[in-house]
C-alpha positions in Angstrom: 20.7 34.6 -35.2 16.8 35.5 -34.8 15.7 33.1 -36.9 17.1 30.4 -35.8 16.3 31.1 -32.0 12.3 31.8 -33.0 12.8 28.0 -34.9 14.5 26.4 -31.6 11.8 27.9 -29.8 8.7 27.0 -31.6 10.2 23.3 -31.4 10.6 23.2 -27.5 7.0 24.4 -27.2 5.9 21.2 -29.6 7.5 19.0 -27.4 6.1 20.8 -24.4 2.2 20.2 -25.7 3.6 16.7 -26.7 5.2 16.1 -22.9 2.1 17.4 -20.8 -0.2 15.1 -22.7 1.8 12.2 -22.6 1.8 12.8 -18.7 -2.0 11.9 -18.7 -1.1 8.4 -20.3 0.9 7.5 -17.5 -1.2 5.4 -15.9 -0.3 2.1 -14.1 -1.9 -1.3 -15.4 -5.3 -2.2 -14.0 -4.6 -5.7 -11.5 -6.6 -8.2 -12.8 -10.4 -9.4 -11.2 -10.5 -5.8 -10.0 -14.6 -4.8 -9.3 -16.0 -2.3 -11.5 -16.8 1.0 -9.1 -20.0 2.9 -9.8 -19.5 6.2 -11.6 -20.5 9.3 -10.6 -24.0 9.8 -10.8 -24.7 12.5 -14.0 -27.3 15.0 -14.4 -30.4 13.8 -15.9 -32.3 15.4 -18.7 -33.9 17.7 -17.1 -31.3 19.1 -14.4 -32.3 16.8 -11.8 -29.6 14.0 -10.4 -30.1 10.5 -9.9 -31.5 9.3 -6.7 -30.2 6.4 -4.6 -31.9 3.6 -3.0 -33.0 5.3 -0.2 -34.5 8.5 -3.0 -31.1 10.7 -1.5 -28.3 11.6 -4.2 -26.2 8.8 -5.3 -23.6 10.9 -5.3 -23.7 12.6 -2.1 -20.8 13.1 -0.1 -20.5 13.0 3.7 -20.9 16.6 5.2 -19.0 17.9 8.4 -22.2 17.6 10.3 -22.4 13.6 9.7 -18.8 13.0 10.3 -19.7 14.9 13.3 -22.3 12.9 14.3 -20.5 9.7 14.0 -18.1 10.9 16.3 -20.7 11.8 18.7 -22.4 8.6 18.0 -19.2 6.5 18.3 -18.4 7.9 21.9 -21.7 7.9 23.7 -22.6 5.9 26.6 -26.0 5.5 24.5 -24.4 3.7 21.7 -25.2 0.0 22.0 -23.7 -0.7 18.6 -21.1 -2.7 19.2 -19.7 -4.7 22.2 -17.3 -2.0 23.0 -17.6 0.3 26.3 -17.6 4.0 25.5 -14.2 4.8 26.5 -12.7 2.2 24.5 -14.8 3.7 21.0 -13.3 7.3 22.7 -9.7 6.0 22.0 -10.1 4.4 19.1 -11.7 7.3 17.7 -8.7 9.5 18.3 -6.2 7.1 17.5 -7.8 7.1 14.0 -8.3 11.4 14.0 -4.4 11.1 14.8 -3.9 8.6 11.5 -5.7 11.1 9.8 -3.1 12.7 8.2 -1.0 9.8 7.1 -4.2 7.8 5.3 -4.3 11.2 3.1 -1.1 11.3 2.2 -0.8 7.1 1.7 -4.2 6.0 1.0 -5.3 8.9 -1.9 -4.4 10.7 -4.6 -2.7 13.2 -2.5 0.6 12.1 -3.1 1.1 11.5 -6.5 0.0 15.3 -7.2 1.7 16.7 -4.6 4.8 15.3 -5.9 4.0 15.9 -9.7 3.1 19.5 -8.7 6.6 19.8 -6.9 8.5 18.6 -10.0 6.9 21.2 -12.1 8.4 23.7 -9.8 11.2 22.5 -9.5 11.3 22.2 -13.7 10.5 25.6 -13.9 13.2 26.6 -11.7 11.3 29.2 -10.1 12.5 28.7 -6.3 9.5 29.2 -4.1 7.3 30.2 -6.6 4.3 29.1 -6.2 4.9 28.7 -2.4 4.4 25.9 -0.5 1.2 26.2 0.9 -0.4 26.6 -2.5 1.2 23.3 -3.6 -0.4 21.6 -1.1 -3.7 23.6 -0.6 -3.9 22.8 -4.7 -3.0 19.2 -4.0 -5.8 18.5 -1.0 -8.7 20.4 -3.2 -7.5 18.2 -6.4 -7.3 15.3 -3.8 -10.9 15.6 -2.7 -12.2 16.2 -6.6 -10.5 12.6 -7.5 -11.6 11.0 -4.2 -15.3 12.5 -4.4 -16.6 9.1 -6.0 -14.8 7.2 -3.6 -15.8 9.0 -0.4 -19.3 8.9 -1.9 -19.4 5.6 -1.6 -18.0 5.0 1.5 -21.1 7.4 2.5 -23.4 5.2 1.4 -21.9 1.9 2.4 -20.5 2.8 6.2 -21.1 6.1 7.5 -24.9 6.5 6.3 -25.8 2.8 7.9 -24.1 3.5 11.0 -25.5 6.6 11.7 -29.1 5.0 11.0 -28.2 1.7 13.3 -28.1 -0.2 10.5 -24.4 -1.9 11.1 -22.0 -1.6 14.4 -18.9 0.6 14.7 -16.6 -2.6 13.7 -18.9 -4.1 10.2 -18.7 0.1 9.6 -15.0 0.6 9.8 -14.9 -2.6 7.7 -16.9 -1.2 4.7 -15.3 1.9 4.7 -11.9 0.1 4.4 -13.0 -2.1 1.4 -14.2 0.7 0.0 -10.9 2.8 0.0 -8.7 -0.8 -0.6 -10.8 -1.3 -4.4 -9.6 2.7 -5.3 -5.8 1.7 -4.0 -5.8 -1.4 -5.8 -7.0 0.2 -9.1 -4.3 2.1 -9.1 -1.5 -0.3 -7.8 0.9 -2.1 -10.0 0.8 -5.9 -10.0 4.2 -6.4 -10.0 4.4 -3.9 -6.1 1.5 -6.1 -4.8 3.4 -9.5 -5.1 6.0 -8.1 -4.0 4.7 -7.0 -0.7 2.4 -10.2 -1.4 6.0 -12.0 -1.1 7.3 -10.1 1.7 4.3 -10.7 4.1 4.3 -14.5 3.2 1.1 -14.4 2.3 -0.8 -17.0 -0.7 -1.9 -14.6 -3.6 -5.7 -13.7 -2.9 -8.5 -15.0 -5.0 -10.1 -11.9 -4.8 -9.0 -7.8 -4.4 -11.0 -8.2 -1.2 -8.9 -10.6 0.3 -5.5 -8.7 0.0 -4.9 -7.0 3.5 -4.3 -3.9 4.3 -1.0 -3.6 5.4 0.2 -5.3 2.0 -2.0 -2.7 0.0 -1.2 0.4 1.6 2.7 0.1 0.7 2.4 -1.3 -2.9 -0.2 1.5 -3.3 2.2 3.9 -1.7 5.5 2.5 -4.2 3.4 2.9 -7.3 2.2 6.1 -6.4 5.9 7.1 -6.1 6.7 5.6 -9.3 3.9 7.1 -11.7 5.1 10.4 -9.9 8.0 10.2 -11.0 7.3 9.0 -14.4 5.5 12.0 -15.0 7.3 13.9 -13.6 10.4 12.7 -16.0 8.3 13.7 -18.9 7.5 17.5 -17.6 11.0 17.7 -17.0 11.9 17.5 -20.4 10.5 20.7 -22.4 12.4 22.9 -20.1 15.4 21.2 -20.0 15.6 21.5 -23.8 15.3 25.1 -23.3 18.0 25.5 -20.8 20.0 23.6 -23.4 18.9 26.2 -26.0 19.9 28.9 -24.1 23.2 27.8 -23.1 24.1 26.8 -26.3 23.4 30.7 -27.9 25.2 31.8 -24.3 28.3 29.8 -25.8 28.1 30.7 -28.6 27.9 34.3 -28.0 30.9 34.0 -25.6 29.1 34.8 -22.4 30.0 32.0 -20.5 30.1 34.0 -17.3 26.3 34.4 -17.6 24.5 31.6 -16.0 22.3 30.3 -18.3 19.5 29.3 -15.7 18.7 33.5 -15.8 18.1 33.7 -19.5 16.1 30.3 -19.5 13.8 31.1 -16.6 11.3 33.9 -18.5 11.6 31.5 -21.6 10.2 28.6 -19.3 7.4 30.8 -18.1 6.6 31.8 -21.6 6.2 28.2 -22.9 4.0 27.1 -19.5 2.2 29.9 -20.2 1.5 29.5 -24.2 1.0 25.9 -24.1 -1.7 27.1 -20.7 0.4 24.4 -18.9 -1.7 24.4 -15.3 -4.7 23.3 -17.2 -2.3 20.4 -19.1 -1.1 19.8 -15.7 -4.2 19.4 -13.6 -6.1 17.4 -17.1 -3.0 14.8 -17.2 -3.2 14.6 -13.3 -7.3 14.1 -13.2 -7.5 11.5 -15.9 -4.2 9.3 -15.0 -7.2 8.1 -11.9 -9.7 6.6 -14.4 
């Protein structure tokens, strides 16, 4: 009975190398017209980075310091930016801090590898293991990697001008939101966006900049969900052809008293482990963005 267990075995890991890099082809279809976004800047030659307009990195992201400092700039009684009084800047600024969460979770990356991440788990049948807090704290870091070109951007084209007095608060919080819209819409199906096109009674845009917000969040959000699950789907299937394995020899054996999910589990770790699945995992995640 070895033999044939170290067989059945050595084909559920195949399918498990086969099922993690399918995961990265997952990837919704690009909506047509969409703007190219400028890569990330590389390392020259000679170690150095390329420089932007102004000679800073192209890549640079904001620090804490100039988020800071916009805050501070936003709520002044100094700031003439604008047409807005100081205490109207004040509550719009904490309206948006409060919204802070929610554009994370529906306006990045962070949800479709939070949820990928959780079906893993929940494939693996471990319970709590990894806990909860390292789910998430994996999914903001793997979050902010994705979004990095994104938020670098939204540097250079809103936060950096209005911190210089280049553009007012309003032309500022409209860059930053084109900015984010052209990453949401690369990764939106078609089919979602006239749907919510449809719903909101809306003429079909000429161009990605014209779609509003409120119709891109939500088809964003729907197709998030569904490539999600779609990967997830295809994780799920190595380890359910283990536990199928292993209740098939329990069967057979006549221990049908012995849940099979007990035998299975250090068989399931084995294969994440062998085919060094996290790595799979966070590759398949990473590249289903570009």
């Amino acid at each position: 009975m070895a033999r044939p267990l170290i067989l059945a075995f050595a084909a559920v890991v195949a399918v498990g190398v086969l099922a993690l890099g399918a995961a990265g082809a997952a990837r919704p279809p690009e909506p047509p017209k969409m703007p190219a976004v400028a890569a990330p800047a590389a390392p020259t030659l000679d170690g150095s980075r390329e420089t932007g307009a102004d000679g800073g990195d192209a890549n640079a992201l904001p620090d804490l310091g100039a988020l800071l400092e916009a805050v501070n700039k936003v709520t002044s009684e100094e700031d003439a930016s604008g047409d807005w009084s100081a205490p109207v800047k004040l509550a719009v600024v904490f309206t948006g801090l409060a919204l802070v969460p929610a554009g994370l979770v529906m306006m990045t990356s962070f949800t479709r590898i939070v949820i990928v991440l959780s079906f893993v788990r929940r494939a693996l049948t471990t319970q709590t293991i990894p806990p909860n807090i390292a789910i998430v704290g994996l999914s903001v870091f793997l979050t902010l990697f994705v979004m990095a070109p994104t938020f670098s951007r939204l540097n250079d084209e809103a936060l950096a001008p209005y911190l210089a007095g280049q553009v007012p608060f309003q032309a500022a919080i409209d860059r930053g939101f084109a900015v984010v819209k052209q990453f949401m819409l690369r990764q939106t199906h078609e089919s979602d966006l006239v749907m919510f096109l449809d719903f909101a009674h809306a003429a079909p845009p000429e161009t990605p900049e014209a779609v509003p917000m409120h119709v891109a969040i939500p088809a964003f959000a729907i197709s998030e969900f569904r490539t999600a699950f779609e990967m997830g789907c295809l994780l799920f299937i190595p380890f359910l052809l283990i536990d199928l394995v292993i209740a098939g020899i329990l069967l057979s054996a006549g221990m049908m008293m012995l849940p099979p999910i007990i035998v299975s589990l250090p068989f399931k770790i084995i294969l994440f482990v062998l085919v060094d699945g996290w790595a799979l995992l966070v590759q398949s995640l990473v590249m289903s963005f570009y």
